[in-house]
C-alpha positions in Angstrom: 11.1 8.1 -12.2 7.7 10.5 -11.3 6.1 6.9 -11.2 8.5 5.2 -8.6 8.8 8.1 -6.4 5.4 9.3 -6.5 4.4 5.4 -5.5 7.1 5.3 -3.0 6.1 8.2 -0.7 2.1 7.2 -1.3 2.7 3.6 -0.3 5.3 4.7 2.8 2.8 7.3 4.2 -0.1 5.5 3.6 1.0 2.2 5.2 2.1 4.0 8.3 -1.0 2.6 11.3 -2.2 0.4 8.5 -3.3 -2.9 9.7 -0.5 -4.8 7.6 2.0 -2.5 10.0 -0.1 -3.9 12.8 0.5 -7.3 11.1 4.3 -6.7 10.8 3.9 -5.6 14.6 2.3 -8.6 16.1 4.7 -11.1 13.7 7.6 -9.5 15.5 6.3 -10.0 18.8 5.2 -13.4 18.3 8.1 -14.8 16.0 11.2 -12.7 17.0 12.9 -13.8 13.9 13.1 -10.3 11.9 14.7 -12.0 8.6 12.0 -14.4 7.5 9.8 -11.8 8.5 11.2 -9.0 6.4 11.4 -11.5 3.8 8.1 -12.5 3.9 6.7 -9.4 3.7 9.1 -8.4 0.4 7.9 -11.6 -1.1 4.3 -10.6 -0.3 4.2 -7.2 -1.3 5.7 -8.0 -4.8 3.3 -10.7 -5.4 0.4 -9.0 -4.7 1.5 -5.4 -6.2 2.6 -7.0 -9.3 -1.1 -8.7 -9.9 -2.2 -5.0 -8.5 -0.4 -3.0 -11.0 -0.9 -5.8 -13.8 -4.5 -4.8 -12.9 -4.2 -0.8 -13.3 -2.7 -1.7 -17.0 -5.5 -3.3 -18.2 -7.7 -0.8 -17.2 -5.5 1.9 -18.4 -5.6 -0.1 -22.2 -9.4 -1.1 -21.6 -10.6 2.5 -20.8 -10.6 5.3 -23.1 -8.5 8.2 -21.7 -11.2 10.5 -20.9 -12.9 7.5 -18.6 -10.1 7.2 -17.1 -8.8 10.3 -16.0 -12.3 10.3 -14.5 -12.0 7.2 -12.7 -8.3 7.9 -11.6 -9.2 11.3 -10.2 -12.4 10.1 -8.2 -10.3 7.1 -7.0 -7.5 9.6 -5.3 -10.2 11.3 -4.0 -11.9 8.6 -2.3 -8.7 7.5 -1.3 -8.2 10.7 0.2 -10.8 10.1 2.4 -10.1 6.8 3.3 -6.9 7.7 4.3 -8.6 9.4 7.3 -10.1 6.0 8.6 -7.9 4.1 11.0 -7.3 0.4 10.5 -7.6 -2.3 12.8 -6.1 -6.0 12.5 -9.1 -7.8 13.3 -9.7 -9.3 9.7 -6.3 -11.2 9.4 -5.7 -14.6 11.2 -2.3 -15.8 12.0 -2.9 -18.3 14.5 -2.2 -21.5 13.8 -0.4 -21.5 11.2 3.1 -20.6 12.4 3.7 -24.5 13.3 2.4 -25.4 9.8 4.0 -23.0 7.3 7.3 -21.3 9.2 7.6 -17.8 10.0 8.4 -17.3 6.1 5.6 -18.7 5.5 3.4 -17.6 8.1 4.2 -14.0 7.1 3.7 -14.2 3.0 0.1 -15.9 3.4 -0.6 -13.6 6.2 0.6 -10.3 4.5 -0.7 -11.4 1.1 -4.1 -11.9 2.0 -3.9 -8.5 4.4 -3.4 -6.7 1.6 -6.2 -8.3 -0.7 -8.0 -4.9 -1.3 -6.0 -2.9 1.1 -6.1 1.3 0.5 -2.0 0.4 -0.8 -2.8 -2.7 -3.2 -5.9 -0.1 -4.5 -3.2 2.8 -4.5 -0.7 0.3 -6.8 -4.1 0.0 -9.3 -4.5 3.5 -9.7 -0.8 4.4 -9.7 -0.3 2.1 -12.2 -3.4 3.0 -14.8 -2.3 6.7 -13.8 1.5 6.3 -15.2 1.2 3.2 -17.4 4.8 2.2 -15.7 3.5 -1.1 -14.0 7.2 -2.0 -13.3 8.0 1.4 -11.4 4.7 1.3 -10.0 5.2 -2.3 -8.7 9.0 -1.2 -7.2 7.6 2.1 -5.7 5.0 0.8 -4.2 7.0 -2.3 -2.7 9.5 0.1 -1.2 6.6 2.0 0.7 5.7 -0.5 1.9 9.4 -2.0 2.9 10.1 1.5 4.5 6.9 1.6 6.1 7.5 -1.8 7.5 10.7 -3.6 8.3 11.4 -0.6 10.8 8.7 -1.9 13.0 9.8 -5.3 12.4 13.0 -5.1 13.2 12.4 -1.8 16.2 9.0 -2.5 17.1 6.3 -0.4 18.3 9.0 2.4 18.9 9.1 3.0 15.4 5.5 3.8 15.0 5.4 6.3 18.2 8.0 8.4 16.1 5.7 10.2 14.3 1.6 10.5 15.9 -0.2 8.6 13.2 -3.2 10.8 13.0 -0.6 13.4 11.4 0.7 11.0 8.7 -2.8 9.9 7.8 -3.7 13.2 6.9 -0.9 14.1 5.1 -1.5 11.1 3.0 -4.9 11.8 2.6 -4.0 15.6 1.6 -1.4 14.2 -1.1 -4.4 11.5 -2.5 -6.3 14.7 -2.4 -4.1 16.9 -4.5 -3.5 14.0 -7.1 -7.1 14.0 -7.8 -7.5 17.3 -8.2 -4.6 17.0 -10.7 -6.3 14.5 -12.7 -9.8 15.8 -12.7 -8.7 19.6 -13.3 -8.4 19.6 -17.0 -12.2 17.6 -17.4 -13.4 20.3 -15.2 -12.0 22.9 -17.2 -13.2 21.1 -20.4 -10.1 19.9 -21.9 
């Protein structure tokens, strides 16, 4: 359960002003069919979490567990500090293809490839070499990014004016922070 809900609130903070929020944002406004969209992005999400936290298992089995507790905890820090950059949604291209593929479509190419080495598909690798619970992992971080998203689908920008986004990245990147910490404490203590 420490897996999913730890996932869950990572994911949901973290994706808050991320550039696939921008992405649910600007499918919204161009589509204005909120079901596909939603859809699309839960198809998404799962697909690319799953190969994400399929990922954080076979480095939790190929690593010993001294290597990494090392790479986990330097991972949550750099995350940390990532966290603290703002994205922009100048790297993912959606027109075009709304004709070709649907707005289903449209929105699980688009939010797949958006979140090809995206700070939350990174966060499902280390999550999931951190707990060994791929499964939780994979559902925690899906629902993140589901509460992080199909608000601003279906409300639009009003959503994200709720909370000033400046604040939520730095919680996140004070909760990456602490997990490092967590995991490099007993190596720096020499345990």
């Amino acid at each position: 359960m420490e897996a999913f809900l730890v996932s869950t609130g990572i994911v949901a903070l973290g994706e808050m002003g991320d550039k696939t929020q921008l992405l649910a944002l600007l499918l919204a406004a161009r589509f204005r069919k909120p079901v596909p969209i939603v859809l699309g992005i839960l198809v998404a999400t799962l697909a690319n979490h799953a190969m994400a936290g399929a990922l954080g298992g076979l480095l939790a089995a190929w690593m010993g567990p001294q290597w990494l507790r090392w790479v986990i905890g330097i991972s949550f820090l750099a995350m940390a500090v990532w966290m603290l950059v703002p994205d922009k949604l100048d790297d993912v291209e959606t027109e075009g293809r709304g004709r070709k593929l649907g707005v289903f479509g449209t929105t699980v190419l688009a939010f797949f490839l958006a979140e090809m080495g995206d700070k939350t598909q990174i966060a499902t690798v280390m999550l999931a070499a951190r707990y060994n619970a791929m499964i939780a992992v994979v559902a925690g971080t899906t629902l993140g990014m589901m509460l992080a998203n199909a608000p601003v689908v279906w409300l639009g920008e009003r959503v994200t004016r709720l909370v000033p986004l400046r604040v939520v990245h730095v919680v996140s990147a004070c909760v990456f922070a602490v997990l490092g910490v967590i995991a490099l404490w007993p190596l720096v203590l020499g345990r």
